[in-house]
C-alpha positions as CSV (number, residue, x, y, z in Angstrom):
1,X,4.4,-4.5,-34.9
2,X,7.6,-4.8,-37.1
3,X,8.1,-7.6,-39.3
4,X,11.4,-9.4,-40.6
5,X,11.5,-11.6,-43.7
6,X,14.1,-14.3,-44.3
7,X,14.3,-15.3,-47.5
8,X,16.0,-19.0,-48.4
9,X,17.0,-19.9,-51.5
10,X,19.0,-23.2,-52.6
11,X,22.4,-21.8,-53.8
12,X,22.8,-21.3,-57.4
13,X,25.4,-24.4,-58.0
14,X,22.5,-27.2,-56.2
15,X,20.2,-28.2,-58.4
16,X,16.5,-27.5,-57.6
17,X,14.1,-29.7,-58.9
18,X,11.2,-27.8,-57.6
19,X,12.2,-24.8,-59.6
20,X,12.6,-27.2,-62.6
21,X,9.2,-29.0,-62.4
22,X,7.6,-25.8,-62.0
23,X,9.6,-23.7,-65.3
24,X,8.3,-26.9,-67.2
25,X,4.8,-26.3,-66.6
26,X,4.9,-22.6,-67.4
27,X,4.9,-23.3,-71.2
28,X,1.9,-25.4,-70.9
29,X,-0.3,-22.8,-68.6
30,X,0.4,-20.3,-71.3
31,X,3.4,-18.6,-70.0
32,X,6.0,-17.8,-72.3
33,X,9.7,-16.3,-71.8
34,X,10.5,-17.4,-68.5
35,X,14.4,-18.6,-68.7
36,X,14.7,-20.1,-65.3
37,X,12.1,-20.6,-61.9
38,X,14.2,-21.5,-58.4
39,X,12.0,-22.2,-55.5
40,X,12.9,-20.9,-52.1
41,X,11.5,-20.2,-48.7
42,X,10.4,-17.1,-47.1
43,X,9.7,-16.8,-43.4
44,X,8.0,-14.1,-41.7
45,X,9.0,-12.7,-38.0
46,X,6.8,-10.2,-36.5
47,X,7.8,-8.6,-33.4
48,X,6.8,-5.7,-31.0
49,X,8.5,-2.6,-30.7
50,X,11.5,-1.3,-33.2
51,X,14.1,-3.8,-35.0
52,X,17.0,-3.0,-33.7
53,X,20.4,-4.1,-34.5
54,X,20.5,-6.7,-31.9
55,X,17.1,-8.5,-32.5
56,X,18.4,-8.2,-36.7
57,X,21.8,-10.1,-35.2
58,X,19.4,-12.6,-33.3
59,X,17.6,-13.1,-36.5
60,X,21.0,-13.6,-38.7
61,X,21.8,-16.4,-36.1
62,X,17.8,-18.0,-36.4
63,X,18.3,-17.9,-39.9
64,X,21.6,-19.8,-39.9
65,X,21.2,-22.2,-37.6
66,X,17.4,-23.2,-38.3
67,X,16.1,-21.8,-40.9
68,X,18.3,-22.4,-43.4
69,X,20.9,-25.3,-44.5
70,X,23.8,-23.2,-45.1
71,X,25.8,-26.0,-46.6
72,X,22.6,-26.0,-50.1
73,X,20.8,-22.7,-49.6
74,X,21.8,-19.3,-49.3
75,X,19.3,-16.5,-46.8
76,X,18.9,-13.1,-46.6
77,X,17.5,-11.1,-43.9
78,X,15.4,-7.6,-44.4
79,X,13.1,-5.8,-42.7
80,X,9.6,-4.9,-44.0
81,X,7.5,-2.3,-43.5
82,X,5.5,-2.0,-40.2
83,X,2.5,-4.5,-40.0
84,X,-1.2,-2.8,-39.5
């Protein structure tokens, strides 16, 4: 099986109070130094057989039309190493 990851993330002029909430805390866990935190999405699509340029296209068009609000967040598509 082949697997392909879609990462979201909300694009860097939308504000992401998630990421905000979550940077706040660091400091009182005990974690120091860390300037900024955005929270995104990741999806993972497994699929038989090879990833071909086509099924990558199909993917591109999941990603844009459901996965992600493209007006907010921006997505990127890769592909990961086979699954075992």
């Amino acid at each position: 099986m082949a697997r392909v990851v879609v990462d979201v993330m909300p694009k860097p002029e939308i504000l992401d109070p998630q990421g905000k909430a979550v940077h706040g805390a660091l400091p009182r866990l005990g974690f120091t130094g860390v300037t900024e935190v955005r929270q995104g999405k990741r999806f993972e699509l497994e699929f038989e057989g090879e990833i071909t340029d086509e099924v990558l296209a199909q993917v591109e068009k999941l990603a844009e039309t459901f996965l992600a609000n493209t007006v907010i967040e921006n997505f990127r598509v890769r592909v990961e190493e086979a699954v075992r």
